[in-house]
DSSP file (Angstrom, degrees, kcal/mol; ACC not computed):
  #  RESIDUE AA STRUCTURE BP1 BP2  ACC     N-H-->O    O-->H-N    N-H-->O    O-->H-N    TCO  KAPPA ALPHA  PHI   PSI    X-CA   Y-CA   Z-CA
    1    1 A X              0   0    0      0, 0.0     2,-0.3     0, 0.0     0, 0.0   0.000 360.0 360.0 360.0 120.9  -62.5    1.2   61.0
    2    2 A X        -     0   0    0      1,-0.1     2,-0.2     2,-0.0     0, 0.0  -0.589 360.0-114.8 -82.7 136.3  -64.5    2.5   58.4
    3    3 A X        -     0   0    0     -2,-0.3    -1,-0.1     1,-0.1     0, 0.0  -0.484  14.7-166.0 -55.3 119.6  -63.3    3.2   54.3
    4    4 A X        +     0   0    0     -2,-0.2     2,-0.2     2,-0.1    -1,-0.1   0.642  49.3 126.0 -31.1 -41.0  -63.2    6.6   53.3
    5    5 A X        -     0   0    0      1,-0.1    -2,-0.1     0, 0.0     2,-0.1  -0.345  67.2-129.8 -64.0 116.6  -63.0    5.5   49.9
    6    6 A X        -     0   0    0     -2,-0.2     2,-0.3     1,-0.1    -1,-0.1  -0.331  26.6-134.5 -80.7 118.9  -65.6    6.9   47.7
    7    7 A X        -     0   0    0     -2,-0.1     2,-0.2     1,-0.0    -1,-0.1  -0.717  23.1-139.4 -92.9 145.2  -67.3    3.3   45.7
    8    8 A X        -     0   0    0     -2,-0.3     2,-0.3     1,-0.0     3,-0.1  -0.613  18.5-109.1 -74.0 148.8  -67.6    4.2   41.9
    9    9 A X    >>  -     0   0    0     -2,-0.2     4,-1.9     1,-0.1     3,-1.6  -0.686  32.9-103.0 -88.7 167.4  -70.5    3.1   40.2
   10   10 A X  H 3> S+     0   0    0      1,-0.3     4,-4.0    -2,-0.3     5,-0.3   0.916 119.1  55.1 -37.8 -69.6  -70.0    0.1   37.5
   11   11 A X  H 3> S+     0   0    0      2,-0.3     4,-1.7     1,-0.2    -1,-0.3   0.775 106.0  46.6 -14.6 -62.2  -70.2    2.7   34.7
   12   12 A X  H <> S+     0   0    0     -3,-1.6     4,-1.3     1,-0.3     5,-0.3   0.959 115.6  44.5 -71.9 -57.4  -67.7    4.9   35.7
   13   13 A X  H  X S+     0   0    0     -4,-1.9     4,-1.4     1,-0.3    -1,-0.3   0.785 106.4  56.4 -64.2 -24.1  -65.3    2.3   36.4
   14   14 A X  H  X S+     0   0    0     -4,-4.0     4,-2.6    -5,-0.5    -1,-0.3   0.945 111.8  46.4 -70.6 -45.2  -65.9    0.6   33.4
   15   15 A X  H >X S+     0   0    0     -4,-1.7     3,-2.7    -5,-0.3     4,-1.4   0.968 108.6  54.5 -49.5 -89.5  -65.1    3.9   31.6
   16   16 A X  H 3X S+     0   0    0     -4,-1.3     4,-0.5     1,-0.3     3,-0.5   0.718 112.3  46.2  -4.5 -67.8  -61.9    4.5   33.8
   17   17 A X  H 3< S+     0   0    0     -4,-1.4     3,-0.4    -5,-0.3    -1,-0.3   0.764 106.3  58.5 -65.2 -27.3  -60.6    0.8   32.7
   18   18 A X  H << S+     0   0    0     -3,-2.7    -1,-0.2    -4,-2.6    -2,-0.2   0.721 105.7  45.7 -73.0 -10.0  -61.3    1.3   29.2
   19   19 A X  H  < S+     0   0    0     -4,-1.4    -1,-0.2    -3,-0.5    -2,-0.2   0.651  92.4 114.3 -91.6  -3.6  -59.1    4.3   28.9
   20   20 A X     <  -     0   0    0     -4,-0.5     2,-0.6    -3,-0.4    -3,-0.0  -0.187  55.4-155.5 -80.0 153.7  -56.3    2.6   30.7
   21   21 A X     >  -     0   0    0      1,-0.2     4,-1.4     2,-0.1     5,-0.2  -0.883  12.8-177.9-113.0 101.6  -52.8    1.6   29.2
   22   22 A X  H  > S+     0   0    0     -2,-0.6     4,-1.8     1,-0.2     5,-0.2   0.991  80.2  50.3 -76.5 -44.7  -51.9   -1.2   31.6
   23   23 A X  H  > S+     0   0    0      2,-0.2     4,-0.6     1,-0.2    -1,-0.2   0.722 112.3  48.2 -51.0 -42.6  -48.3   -1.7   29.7
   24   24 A X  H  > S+     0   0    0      2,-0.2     4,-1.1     1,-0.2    -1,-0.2   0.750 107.8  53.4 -46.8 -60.0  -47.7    1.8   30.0
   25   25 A X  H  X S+     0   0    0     -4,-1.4     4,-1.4     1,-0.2    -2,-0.2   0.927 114.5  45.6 -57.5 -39.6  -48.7    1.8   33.7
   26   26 A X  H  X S+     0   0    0     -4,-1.8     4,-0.5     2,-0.2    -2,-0.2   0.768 108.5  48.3 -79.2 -32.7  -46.2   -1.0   34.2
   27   27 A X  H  X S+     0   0    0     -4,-0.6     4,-0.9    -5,-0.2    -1,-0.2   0.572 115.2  49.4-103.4   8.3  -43.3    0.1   32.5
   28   28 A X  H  X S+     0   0    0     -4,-1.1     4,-2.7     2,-0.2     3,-0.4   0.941 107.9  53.5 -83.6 -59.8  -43.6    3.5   34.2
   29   29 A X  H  < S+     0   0    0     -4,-1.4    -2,-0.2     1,-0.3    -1,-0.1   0.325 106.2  44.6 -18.0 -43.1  -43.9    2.1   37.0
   30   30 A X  H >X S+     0   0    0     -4,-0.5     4,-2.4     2,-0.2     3,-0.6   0.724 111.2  66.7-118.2 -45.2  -40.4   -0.4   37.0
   31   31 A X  H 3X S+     0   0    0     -4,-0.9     4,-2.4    -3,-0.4    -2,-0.3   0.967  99.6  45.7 -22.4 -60.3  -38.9    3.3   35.5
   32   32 A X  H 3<>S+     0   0    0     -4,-2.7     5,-4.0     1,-0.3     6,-0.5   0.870 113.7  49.2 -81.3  -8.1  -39.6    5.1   39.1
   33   33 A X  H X45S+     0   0    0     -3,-0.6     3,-2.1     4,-0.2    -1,-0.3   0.918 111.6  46.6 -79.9 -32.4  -38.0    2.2   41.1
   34   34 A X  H 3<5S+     0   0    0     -4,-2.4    -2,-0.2     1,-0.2    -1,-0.2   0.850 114.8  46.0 -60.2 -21.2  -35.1    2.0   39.1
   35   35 A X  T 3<5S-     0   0    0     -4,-2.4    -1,-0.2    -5,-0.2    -2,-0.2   0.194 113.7-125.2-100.9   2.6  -35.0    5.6   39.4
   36   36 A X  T < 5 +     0   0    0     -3,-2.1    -3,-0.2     1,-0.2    -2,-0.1   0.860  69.7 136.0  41.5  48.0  -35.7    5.2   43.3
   37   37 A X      < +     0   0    0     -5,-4.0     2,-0.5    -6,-0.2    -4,-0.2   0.248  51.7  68.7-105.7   6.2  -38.5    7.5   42.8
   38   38 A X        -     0   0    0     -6,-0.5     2,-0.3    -5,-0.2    -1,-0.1  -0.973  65.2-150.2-146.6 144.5  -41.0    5.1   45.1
   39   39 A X        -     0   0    0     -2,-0.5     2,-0.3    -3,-0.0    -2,-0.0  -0.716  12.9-125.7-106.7 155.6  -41.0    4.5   48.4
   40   40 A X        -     0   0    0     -2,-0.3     2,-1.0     2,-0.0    -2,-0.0  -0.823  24.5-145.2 -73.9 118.3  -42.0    1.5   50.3
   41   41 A X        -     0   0    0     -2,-0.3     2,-0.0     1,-0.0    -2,-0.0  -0.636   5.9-155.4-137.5 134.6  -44.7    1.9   53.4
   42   42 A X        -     0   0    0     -2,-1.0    33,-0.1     2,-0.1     2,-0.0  -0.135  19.2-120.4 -92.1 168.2  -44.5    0.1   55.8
   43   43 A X     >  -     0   0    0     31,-0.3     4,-2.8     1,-0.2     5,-0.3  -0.535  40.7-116.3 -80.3 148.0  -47.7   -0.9   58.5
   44   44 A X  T  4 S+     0   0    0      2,-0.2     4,-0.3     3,-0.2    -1,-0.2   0.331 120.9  62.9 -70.4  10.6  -46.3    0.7   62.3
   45   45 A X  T  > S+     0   0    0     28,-0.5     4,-2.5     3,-0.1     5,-0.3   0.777 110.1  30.5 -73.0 -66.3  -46.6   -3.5   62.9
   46   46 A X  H  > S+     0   0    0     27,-0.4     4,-2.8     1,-0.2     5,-0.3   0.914 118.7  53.6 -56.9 -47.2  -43.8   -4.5   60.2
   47   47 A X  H  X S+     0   0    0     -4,-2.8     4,-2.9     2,-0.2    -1,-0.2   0.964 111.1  48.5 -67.3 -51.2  -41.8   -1.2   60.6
   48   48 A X  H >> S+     0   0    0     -5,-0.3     4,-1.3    -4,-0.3     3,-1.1   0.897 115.5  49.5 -25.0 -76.3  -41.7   -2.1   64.9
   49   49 A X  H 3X>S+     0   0    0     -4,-2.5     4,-1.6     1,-0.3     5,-0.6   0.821 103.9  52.5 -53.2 -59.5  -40.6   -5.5   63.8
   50   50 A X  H 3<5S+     0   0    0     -4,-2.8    -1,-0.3    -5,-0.3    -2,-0.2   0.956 104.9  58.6 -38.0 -63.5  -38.1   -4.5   61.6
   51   51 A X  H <<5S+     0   0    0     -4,-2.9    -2,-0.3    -3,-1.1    -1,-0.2   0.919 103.8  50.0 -43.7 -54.1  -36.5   -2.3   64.4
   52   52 A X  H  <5S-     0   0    0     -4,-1.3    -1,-0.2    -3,-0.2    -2,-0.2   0.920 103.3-135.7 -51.4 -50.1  -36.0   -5.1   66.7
   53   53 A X  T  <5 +     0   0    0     -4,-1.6     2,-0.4     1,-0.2    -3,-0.2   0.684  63.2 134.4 106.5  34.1  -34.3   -7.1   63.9
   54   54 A X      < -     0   0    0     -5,-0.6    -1,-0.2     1,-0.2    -2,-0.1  -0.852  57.2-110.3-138.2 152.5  -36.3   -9.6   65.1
   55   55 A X     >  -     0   0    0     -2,-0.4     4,-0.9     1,-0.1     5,-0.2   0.050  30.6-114.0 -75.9-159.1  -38.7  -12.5   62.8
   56   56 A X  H  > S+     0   0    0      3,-0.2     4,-2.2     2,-0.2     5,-0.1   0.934 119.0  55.0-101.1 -18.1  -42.1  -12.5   62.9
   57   57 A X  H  > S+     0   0    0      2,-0.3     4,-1.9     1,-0.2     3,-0.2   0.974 118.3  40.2 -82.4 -80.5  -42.3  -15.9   64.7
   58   58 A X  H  > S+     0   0    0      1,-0.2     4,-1.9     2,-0.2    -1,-0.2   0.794 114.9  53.3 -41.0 -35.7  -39.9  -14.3   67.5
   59   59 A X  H  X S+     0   0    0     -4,-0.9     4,-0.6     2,-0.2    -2,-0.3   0.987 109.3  43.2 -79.8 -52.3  -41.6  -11.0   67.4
   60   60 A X  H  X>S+     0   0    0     -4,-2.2     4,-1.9     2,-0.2     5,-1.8   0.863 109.1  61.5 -58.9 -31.8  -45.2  -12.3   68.1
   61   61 A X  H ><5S+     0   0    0     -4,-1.9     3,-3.0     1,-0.2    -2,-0.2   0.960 108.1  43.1 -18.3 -92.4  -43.5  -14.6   70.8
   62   62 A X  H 3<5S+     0   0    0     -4,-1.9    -1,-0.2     1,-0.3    -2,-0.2   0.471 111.9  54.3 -43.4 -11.6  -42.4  -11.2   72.5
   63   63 A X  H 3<5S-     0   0    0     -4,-0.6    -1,-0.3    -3,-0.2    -2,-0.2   0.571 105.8-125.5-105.3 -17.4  -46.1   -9.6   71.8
   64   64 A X  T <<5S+     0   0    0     -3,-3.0     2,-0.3    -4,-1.9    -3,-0.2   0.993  75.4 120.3  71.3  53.5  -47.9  -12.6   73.6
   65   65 A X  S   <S-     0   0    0     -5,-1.8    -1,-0.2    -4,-0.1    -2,-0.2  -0.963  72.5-104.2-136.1 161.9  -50.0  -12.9   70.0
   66   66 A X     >  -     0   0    0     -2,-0.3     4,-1.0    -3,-0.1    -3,-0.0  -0.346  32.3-118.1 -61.9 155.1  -50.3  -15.5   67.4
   67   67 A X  H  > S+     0   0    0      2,-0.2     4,-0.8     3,-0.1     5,-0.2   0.668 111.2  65.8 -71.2 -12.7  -48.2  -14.8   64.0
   68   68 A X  H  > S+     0   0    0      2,-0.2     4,-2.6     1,-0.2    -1,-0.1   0.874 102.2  43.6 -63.0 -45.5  -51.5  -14.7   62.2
   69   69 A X  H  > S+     0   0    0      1,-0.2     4,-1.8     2,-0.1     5,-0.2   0.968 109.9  53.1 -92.6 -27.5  -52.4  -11.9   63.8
   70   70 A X  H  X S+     0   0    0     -4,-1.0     4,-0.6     2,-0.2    -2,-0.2   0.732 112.5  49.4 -39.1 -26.5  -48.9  -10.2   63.5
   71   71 A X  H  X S+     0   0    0     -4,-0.8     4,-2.6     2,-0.2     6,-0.3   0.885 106.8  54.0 -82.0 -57.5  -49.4  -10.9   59.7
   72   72 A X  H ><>S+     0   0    0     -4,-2.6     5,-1.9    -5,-0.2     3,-1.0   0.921 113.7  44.2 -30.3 -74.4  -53.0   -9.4   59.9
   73   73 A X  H 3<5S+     0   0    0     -4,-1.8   -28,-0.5     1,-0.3     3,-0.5   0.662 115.1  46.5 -58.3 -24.3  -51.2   -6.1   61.5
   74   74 A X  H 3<5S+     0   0    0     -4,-0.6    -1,-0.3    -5,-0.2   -31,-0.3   0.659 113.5  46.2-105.1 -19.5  -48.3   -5.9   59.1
   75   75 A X  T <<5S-     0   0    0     -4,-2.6    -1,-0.2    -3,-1.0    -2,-0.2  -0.069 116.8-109.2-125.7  37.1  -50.4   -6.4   55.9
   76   76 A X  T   5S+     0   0    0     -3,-0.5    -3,-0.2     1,-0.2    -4,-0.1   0.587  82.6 121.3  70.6  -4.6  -53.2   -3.7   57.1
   77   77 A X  S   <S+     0   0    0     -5,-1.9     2,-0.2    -6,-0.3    -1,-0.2   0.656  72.4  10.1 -72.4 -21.1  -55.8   -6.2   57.8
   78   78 A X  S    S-     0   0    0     -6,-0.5     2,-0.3    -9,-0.1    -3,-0.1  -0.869  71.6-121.8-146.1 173.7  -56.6   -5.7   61.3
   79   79 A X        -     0   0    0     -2,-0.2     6,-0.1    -3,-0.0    -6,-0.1  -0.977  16.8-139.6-116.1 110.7  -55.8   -3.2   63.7
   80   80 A X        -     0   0    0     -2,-0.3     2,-0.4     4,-0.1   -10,-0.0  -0.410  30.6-179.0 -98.7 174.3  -54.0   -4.1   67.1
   81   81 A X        +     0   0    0      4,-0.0     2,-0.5     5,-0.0     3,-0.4  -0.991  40.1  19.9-166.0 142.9  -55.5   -2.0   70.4
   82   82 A X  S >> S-     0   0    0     -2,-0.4     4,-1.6     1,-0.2     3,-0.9  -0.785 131.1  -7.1  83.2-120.2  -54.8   -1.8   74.1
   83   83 A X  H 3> S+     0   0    0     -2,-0.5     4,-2.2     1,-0.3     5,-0.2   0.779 129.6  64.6 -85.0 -22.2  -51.7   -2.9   75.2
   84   84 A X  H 3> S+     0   0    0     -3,-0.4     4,-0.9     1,-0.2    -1,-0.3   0.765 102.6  48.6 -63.1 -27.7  -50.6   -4.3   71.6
   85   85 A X  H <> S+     0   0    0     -3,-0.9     4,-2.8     2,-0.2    -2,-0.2   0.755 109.5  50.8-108.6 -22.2  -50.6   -1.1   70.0
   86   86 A X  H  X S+     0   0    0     -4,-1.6     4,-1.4     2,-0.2     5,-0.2   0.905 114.7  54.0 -82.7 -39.3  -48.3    0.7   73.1
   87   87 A X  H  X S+     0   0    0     -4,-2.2     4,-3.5    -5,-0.3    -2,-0.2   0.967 108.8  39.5 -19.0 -68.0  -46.2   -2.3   72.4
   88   88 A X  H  X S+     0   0    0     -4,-0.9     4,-2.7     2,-0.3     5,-0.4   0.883 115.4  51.5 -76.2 -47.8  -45.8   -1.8   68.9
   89   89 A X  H >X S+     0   0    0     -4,-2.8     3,-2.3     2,-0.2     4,-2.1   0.909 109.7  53.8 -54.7 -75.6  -45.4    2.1   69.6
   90   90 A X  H 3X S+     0   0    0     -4,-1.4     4,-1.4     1,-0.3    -2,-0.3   0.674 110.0  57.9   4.3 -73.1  -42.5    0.9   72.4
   91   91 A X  H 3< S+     0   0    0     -4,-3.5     4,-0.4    -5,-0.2    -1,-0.3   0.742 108.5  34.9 -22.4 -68.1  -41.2   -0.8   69.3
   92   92 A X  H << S+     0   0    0     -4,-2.7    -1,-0.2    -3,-2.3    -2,-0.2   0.768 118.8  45.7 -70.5 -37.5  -40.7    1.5   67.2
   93   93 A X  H  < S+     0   0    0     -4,-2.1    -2,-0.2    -5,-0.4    -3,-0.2   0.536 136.7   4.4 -68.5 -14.9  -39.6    4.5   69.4
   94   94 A X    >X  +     0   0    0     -4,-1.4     3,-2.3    -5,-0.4     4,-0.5   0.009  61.9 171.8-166.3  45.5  -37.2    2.3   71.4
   95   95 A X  H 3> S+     0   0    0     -4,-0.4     4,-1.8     1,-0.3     3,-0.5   0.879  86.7  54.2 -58.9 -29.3  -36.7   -1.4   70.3
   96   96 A X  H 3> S+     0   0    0      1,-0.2     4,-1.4     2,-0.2    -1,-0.3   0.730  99.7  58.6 -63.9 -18.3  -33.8   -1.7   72.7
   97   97 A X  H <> S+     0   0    0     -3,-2.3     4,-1.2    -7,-0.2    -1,-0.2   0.765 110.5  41.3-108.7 -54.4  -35.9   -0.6   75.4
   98   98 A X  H  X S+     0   0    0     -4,-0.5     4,-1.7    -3,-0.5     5,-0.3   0.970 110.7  54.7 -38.1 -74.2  -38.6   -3.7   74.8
   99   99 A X  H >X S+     0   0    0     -4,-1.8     3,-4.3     2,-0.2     4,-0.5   0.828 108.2  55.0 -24.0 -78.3  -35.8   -6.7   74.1
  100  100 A X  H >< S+     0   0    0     -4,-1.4     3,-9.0     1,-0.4     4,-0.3   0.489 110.4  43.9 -23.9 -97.3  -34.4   -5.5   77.6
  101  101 A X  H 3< S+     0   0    0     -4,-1.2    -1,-0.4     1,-0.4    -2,-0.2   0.477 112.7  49.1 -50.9 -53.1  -37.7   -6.1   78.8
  102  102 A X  H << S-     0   0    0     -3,-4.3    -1,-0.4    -4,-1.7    -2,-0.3   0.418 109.4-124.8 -54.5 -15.1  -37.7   -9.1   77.0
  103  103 A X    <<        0   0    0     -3,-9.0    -3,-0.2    -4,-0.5    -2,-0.2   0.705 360.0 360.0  65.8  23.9  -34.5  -10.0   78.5
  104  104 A X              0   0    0     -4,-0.3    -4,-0.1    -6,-0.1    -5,-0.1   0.462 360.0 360.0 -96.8 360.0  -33.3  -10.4   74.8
């Protein structure tokens, strides 16, 4: 999957960092959580997983995948496809509906 992200050149980005108040940035920052002003978001791997209630050890089990690559999917690093990713939908739309399947 290809980045979107527009690369800066050095210049610019050097400019950007120099204006920056990192202390400022931080203590705004621990402000909007206290203030429950930021949400968490989660990868459709970890949010599945979560629904089941189940760890990630148990959960890859039940996906017939390594936990490395369950870690991969939950922290955005890879992508899962084919029958992993109607899994994972399954998951999220219905965990009861998987266990059962799982016989869990």
């Amino acid at each position: 999957m290809a980045s979107k992200a527009k690369v800066l050149p050095a210049p610019a980005v050097a400019r950007f960092e120099a204006g920056r108040d990192l202390g400022a940035e931080l203590l705004q920052s621990i402000r909007e959580m206290k203030a429950g002003e930021v949400h968490v978001a989660f990868s459709p791997a970890a949010e599945a997983r979560e629904k089941t209630g189940l760890s990630q050890r148990q959960f890859a089990a039940l996906l017939g995948v390594s936990v490395r690559t369950l870690q991969g999917w939950e922290q955005g690093r890879k992508q899962p496809s084919g029958a992993a990713r109607t899994l994972l939908t399954l998951a999220r739309t219905n965990p009861q509906a998987l266990l059962a399947l799982a016989g869990k």
